[in-house]
PyMOL Python script that loads the backbone (N, CA, C, O; Angstrom):
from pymol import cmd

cmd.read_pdbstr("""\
ATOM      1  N   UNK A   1       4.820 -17.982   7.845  1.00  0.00           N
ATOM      2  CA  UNK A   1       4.497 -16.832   8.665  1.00  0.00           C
ATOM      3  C   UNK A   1       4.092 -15.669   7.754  1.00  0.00           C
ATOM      4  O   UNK A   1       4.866 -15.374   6.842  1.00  0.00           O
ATOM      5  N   UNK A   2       2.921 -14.960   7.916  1.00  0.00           N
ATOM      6  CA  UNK A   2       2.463 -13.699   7.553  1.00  0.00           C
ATOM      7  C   UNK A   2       2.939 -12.778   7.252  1.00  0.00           C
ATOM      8  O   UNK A   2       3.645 -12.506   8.223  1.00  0.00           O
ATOM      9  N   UNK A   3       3.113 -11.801   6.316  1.00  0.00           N
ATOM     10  CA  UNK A   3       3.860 -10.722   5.988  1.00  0.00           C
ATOM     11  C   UNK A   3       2.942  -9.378   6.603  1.00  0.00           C
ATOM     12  O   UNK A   3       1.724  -9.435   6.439  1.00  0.00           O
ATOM     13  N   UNK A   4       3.355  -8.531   7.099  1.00  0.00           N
ATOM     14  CA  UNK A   4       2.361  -7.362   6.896  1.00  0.00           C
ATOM     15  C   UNK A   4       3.066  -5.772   5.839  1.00  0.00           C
ATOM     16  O   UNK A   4       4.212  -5.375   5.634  1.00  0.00           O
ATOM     17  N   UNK A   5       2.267  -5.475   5.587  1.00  0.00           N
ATOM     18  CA  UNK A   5       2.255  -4.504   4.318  1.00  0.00           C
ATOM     19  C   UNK A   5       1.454  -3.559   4.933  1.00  0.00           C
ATOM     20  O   UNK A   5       0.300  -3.722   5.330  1.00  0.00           O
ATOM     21  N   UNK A   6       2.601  -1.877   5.028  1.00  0.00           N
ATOM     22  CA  UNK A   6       1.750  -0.605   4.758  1.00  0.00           C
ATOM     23  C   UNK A   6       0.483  -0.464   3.786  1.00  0.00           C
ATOM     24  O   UNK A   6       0.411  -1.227   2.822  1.00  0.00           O
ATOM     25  N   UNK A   7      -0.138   0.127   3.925  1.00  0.00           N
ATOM     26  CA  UNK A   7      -1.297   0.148   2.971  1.00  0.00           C
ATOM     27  C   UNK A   7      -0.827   1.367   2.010  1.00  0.00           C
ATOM     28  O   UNK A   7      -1.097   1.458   0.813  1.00  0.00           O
ATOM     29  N   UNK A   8      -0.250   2.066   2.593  1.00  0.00           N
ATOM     30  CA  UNK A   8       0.449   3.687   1.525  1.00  0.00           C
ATOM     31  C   UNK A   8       1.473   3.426   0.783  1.00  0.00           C
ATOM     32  O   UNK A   8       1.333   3.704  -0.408  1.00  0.00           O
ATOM     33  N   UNK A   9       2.904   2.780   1.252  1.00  0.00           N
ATOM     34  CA  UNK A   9       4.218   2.734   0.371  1.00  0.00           C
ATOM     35  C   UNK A   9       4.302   1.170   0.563  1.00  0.00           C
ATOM     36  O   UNK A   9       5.310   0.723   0.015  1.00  0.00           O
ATOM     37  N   UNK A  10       3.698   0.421   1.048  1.00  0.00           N
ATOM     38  CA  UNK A  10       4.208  -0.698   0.690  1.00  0.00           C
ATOM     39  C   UNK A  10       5.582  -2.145   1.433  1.00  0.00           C
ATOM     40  O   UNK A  10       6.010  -3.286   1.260  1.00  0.00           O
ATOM     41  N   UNK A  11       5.698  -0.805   2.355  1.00  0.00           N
ATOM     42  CA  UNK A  11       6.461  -1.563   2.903  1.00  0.00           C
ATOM     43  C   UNK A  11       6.157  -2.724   3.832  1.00  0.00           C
ATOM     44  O   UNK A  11       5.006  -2.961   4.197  1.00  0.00           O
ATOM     45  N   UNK A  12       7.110  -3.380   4.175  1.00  0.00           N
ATOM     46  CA  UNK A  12       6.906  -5.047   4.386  1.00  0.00           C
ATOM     47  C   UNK A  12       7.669  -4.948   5.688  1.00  0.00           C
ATOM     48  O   UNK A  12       8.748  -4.410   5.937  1.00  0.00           O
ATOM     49  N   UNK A  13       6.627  -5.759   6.622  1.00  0.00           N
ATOM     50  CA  UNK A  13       7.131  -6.190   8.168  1.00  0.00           C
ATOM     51  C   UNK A  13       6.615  -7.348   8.536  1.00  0.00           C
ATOM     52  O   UNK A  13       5.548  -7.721   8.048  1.00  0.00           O
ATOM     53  N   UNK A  14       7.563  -8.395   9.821  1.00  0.00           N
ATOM     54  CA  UNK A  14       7.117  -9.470   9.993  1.00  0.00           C
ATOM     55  C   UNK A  14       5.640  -9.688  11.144  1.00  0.00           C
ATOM     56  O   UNK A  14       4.941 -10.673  11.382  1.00  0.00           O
ATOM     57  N   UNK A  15       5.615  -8.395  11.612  1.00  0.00           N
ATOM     58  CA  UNK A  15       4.721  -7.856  12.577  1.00  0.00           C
ATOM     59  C   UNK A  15       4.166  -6.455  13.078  1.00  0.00           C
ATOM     60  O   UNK A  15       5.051  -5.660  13.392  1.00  0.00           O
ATOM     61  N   UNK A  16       3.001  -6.061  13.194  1.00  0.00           N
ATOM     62  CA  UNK A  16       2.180  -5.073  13.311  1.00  0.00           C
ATOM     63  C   UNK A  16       2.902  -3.788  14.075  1.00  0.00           C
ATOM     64  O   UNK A  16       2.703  -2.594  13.848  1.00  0.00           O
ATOM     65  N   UNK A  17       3.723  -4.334  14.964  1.00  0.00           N
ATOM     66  CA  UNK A  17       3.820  -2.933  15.952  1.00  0.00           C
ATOM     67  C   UNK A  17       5.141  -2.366  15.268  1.00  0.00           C
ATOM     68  O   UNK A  17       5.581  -1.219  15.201  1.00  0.00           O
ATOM     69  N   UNK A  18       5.773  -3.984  14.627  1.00  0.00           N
ATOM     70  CA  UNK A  18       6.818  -3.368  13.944  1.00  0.00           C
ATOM     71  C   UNK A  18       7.188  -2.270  12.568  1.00  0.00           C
ATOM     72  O   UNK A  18       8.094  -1.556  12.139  1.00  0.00           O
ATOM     73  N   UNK A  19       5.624  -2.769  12.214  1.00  0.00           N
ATOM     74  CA  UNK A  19       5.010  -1.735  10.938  1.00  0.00           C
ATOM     75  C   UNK A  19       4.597  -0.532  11.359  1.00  0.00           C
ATOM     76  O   UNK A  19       4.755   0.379  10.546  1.00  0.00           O
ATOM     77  N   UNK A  20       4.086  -0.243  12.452  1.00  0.00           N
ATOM     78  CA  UNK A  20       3.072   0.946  12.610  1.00  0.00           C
ATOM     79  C   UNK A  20       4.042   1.325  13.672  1.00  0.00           C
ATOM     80  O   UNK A  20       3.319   1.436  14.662  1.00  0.00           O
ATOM     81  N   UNK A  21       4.916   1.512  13.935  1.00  0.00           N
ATOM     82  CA  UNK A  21       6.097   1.785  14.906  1.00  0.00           C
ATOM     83  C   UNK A  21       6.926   3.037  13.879  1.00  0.00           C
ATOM     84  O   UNK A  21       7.229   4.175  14.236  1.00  0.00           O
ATOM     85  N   UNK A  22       7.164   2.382  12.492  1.00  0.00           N
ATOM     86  CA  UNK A  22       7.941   3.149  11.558  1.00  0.00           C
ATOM     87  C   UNK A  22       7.196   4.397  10.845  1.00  0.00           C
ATOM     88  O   UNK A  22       5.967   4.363  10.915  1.00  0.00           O
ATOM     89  N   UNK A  23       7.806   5.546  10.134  1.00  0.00           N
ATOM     90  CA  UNK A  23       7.290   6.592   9.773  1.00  0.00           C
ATOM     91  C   UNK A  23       6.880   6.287   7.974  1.00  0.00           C
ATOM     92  O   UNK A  23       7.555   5.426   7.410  1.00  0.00           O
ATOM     93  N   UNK A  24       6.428   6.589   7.639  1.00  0.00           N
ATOM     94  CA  UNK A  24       5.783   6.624   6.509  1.00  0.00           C
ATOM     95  C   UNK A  24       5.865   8.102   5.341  1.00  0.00           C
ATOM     96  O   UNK A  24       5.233   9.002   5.895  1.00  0.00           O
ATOM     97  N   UNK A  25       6.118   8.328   4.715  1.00  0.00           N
ATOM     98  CA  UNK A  25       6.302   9.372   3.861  1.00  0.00           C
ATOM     99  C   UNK A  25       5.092   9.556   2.914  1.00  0.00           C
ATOM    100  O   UNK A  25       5.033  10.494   2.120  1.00  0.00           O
ATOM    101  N   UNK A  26       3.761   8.252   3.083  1.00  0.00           N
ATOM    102  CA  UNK A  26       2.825   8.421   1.754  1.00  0.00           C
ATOM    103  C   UNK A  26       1.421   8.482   2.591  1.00  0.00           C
ATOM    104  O   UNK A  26       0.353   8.735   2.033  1.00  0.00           O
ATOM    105  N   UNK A  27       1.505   8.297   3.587  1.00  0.00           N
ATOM    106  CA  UNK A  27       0.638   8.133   4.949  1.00  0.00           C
ATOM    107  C   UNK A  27       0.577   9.792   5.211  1.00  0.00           C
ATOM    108  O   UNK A  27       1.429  10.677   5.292  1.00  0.00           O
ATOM    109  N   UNK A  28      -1.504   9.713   5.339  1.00  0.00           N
ATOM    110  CA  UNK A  28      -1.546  10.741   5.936  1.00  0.00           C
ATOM    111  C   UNK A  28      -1.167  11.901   7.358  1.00  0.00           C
ATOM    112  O   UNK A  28      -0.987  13.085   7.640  1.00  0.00           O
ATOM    113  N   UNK A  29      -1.231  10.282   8.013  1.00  0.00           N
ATOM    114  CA  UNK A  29      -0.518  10.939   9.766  1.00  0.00           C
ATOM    115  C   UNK A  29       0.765  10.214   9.759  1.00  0.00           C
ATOM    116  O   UNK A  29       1.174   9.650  10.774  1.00  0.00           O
ATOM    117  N   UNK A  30       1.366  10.212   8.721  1.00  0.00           N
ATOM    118  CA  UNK A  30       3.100   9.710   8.917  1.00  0.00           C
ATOM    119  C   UNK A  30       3.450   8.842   9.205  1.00  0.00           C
ATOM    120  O   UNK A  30       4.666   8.668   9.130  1.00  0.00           O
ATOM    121  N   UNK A  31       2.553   7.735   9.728  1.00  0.00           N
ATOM    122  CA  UNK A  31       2.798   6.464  10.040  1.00  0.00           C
ATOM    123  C   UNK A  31       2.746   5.265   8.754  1.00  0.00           C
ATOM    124  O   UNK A  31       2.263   5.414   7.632  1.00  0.00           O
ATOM    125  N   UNK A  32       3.156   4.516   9.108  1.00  0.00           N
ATOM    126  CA  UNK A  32       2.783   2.820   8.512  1.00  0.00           C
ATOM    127  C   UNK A  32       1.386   2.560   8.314  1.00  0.00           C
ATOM    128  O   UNK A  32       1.315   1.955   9.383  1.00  0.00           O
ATOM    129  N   UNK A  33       0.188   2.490   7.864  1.00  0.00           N
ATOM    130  CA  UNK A  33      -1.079   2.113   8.354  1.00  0.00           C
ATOM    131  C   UNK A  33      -1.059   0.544   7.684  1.00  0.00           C
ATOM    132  O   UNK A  33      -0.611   0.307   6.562  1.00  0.00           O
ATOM    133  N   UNK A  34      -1.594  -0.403   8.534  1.00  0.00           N
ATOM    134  CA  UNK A  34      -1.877  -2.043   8.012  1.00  0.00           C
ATOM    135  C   UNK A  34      -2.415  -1.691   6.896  1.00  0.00           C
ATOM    136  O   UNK A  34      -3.156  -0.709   6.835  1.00  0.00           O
ATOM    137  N   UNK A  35      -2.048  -2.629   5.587  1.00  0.00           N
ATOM    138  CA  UNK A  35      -3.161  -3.487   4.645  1.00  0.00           C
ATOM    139  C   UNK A  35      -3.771  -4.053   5.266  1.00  0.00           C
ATOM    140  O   UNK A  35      -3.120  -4.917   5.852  1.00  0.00           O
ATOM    141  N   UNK A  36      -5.458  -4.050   5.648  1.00  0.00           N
ATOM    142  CA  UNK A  36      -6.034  -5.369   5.463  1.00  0.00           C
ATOM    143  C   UNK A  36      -6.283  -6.499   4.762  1.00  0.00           C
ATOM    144  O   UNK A  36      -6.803  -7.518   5.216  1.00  0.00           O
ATOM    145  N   UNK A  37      -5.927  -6.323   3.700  1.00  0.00           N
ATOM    146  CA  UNK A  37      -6.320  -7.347   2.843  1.00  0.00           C
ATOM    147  C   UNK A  37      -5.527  -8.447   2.873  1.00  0.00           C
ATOM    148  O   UNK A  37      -4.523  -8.198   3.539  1.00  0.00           O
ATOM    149  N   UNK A  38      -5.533 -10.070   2.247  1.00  0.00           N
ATOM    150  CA  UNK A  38      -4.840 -10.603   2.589  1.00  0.00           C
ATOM    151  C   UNK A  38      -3.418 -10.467   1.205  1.00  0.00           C
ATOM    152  O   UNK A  38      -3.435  -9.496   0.449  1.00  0.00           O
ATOM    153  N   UNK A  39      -2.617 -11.255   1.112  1.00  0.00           N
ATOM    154  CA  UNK A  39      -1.575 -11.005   0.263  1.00  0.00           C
ATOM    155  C   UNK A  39      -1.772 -11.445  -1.285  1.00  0.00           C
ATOM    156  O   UNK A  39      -2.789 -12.122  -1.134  1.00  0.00           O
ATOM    157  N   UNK A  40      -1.559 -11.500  -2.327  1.00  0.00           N
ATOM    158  CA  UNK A  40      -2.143 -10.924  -3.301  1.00  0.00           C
ATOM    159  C   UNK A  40      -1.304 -11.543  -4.260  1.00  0.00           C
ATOM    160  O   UNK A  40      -0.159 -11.459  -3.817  1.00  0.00           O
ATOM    161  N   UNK A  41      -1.303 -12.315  -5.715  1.00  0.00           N
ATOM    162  CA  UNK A  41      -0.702 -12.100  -6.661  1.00  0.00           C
ATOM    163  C   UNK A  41      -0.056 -10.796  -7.442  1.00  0.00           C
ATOM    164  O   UNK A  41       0.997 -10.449  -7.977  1.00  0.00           O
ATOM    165  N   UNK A  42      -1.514 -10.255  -7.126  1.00  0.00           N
ATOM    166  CA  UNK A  42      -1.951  -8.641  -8.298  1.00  0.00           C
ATOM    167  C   UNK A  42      -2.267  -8.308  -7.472  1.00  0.00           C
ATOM    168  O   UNK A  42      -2.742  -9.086  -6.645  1.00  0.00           O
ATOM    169  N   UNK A  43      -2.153  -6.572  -7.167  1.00  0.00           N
ATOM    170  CA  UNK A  43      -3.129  -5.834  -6.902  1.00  0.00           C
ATOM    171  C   UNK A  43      -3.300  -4.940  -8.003  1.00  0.00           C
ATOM    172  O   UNK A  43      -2.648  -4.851  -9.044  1.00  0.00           O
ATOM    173  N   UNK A  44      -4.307  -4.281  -7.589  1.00  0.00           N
ATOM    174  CA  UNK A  44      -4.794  -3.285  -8.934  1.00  0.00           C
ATOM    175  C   UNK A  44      -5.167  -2.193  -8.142  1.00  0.00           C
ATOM    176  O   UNK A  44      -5.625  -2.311  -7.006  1.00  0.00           O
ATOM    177  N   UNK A  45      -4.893  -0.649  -8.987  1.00  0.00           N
ATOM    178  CA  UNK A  45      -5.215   0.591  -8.868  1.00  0.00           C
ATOM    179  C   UNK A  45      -6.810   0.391  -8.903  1.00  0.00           C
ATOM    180  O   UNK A  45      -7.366  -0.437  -9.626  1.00  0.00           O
ATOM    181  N   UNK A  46      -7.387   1.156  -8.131  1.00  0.00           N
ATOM    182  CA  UNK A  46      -8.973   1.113  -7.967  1.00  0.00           C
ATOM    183  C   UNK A  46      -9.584   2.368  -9.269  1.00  0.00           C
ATOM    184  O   UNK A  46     -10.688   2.479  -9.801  1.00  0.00           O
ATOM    185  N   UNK A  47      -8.472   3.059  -9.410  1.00  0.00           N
ATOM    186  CA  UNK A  47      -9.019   4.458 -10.526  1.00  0.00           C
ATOM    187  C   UNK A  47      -8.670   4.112 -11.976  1.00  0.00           C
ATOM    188  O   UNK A  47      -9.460   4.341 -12.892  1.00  0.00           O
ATOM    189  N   UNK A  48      -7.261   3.462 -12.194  1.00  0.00           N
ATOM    190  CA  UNK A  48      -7.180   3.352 -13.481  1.00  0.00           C
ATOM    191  C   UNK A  48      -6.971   1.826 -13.702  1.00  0.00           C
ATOM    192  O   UNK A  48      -7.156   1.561 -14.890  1.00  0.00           O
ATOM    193  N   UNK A  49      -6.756   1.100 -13.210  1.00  0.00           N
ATOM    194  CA  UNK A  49      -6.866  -0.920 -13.589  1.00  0.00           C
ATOM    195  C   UNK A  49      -5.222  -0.808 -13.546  1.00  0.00           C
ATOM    196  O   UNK A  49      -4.891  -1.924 -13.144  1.00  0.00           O
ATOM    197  N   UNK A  50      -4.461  -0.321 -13.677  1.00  0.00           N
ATOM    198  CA  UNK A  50      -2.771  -0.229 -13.649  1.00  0.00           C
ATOM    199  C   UNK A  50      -2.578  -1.799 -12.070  1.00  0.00           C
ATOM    200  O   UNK A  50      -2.752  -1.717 -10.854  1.00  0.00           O
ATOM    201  N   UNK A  51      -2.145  -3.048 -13.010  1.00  0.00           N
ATOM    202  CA  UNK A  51      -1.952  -4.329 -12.187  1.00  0.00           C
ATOM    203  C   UNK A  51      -0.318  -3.748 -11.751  1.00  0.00           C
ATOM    204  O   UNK A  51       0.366  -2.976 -12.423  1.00  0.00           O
ATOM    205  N   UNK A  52       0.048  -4.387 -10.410  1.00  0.00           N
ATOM    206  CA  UNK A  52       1.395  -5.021 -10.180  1.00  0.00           C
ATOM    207  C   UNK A  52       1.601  -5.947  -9.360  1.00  0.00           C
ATOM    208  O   UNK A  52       0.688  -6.168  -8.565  1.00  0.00           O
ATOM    209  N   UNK A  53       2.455  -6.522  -9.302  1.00  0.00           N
ATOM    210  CA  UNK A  53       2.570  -7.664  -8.269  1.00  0.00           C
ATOM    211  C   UNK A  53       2.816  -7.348  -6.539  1.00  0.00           C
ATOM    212  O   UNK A  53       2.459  -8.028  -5.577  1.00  0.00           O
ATOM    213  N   UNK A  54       3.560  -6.056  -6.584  1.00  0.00           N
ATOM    214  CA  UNK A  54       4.034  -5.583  -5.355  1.00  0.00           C
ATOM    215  C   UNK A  54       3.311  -4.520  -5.304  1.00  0.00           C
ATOM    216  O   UNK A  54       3.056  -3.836  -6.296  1.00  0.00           O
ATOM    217  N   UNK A  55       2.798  -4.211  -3.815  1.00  0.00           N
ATOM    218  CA  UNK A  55       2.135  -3.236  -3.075  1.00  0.00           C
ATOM    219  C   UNK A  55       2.934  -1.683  -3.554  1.00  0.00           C
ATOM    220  O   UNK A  55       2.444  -0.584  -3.813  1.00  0.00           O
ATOM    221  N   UNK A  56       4.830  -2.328  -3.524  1.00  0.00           N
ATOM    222  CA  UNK A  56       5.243  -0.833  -2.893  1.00  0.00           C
ATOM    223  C   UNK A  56       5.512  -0.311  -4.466  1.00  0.00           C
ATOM    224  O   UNK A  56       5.437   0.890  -4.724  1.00  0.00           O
ATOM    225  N   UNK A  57       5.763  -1.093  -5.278  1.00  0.00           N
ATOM    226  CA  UNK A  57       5.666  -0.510  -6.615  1.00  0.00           C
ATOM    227  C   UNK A  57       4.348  -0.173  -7.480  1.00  0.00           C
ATOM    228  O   UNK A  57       4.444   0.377  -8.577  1.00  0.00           O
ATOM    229  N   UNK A  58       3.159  -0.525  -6.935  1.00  0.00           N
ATOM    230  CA  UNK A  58       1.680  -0.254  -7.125  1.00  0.00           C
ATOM    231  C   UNK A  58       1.579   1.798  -6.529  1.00  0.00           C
ATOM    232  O   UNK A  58       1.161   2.807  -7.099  1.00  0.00           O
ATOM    233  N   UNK A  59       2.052   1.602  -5.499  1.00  0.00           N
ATOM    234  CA  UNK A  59       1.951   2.849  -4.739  1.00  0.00           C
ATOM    235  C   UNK A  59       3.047   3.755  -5.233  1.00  0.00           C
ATOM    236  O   UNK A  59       3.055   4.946  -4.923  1.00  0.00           O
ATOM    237  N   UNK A  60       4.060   3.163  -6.070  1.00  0.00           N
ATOM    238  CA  UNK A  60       5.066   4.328  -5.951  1.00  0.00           C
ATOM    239  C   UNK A  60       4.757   5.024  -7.616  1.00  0.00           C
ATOM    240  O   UNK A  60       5.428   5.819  -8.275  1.00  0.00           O
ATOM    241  N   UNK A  61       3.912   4.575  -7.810  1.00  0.00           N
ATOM    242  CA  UNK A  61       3.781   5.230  -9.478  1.00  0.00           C
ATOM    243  C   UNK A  61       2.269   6.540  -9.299  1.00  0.00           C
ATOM    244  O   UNK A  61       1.311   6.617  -8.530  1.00  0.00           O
ATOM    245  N   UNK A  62       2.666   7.198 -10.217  1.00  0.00           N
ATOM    246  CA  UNK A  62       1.594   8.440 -10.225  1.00  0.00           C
ATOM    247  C   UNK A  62       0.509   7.851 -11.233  1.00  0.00           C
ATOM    248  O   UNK A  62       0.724   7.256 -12.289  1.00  0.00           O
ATOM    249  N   UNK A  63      -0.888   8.214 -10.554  1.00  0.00           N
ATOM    250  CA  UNK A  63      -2.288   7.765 -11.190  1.00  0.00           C
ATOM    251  C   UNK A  63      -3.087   8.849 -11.777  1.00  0.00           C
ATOM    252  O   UNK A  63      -3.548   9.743 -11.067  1.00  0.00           O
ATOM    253  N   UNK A  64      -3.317   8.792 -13.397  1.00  0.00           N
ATOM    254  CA  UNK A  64      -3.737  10.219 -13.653  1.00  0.00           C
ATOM    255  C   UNK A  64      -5.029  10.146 -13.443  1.00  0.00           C
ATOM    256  O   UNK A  64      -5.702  11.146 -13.694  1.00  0.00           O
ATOM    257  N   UNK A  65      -5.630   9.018 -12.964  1.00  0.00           N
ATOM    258  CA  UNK A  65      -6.929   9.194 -12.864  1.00  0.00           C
ATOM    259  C   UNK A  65      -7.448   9.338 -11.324  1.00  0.00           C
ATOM    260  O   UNK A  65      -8.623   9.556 -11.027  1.00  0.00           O
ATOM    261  N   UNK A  66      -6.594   9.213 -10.581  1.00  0.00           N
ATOM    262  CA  UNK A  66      -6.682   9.907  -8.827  1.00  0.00           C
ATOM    263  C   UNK A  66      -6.817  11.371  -8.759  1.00  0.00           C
ATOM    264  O   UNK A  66      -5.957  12.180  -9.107  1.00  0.00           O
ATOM    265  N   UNK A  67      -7.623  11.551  -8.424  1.00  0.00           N
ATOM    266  CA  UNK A  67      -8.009  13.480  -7.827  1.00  0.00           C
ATOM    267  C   UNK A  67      -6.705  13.659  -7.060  1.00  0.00           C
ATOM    268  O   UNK A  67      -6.233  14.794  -6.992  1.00  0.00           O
ATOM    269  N   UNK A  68      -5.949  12.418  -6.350  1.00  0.00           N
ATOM    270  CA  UNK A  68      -5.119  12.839  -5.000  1.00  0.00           C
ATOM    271  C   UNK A  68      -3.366  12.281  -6.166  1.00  0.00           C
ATOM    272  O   UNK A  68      -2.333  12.412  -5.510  1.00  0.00           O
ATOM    273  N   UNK A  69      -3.215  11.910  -7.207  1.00  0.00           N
ATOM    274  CA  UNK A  69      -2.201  11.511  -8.264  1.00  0.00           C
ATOM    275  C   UNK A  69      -1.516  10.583  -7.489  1.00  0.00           C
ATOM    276  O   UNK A  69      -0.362  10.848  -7.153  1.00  0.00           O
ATOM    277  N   UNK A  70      -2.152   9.308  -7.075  1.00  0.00           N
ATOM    278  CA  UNK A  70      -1.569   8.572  -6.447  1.00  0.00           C
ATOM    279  C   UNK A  70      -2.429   7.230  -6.409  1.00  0.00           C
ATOM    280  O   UNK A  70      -3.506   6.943  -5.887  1.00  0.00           O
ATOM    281  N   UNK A  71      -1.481   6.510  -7.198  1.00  0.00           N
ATOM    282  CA  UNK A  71      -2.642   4.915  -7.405  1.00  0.00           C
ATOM    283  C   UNK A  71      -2.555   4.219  -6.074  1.00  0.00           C
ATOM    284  O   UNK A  71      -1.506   3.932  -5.497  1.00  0.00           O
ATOM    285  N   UNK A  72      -4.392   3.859  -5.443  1.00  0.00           N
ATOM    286  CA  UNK A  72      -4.412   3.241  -4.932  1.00  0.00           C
ATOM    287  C   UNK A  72      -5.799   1.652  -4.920  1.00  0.00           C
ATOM    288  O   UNK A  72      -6.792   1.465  -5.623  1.00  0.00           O
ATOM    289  N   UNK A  73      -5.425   1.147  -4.226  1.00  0.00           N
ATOM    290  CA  UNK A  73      -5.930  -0.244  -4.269  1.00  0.00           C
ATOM    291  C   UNK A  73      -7.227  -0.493  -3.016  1.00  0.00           C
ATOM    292  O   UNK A  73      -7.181   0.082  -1.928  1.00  0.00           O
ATOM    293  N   UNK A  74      -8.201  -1.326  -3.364  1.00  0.00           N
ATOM    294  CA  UNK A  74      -9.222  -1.141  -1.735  1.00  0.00           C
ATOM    295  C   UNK A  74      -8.407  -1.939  -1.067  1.00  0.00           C
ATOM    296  O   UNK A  74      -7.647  -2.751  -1.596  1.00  0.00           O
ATOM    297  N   UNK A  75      -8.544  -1.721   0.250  1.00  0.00           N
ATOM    298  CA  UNK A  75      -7.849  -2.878   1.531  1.00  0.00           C
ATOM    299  C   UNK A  75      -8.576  -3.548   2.010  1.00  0.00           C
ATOM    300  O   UNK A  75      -8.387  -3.909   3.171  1.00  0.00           O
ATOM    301  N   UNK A  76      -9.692  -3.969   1.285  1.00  0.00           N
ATOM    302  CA  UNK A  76     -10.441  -5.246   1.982  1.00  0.00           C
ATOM    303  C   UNK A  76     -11.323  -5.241   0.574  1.00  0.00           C
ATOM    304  O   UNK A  76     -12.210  -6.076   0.398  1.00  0.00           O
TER     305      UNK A  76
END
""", "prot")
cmd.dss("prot")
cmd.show_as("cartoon", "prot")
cmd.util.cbc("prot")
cmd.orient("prot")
């Protein structure tokens, strides 16, 4: 069965409404927003190449090469 993953902090749900139901602290409108993408060995920072294995530890580190100081990854 499918995992779903915030696209901002990373967090992990077994289903959509159950993700986007919860509040979010890294999310612009406070919510959960889906990853699209599918699930991943690696993801990688899109600004500086910084790999990790997990979404929520990808997101929880500061990116000096983000205008917004916050590494993020494309979702599709």
């Amino acid at each position: 069965m499918p995992n779903f993953y915030c696209a901002y902090c990373g967090h992990r749900s077994p289903n959509i409404p159950a993700l986007t139901s919860g509040a979010c602290p890294k999310s612009p409108n406070g919510k959960h927003i889906p990853y699209e993408g599918s699930e991943k060995s690696t993801y990688t920072c899109k600004y500086c190449g910084i790999k990790s294995p997990h979404i929520s530890t990808l997101t929880a580190g500061n990116c000096p090469k983000n205008p917004v100081g916050k590494h993020h990854f494309p979702t599709l």
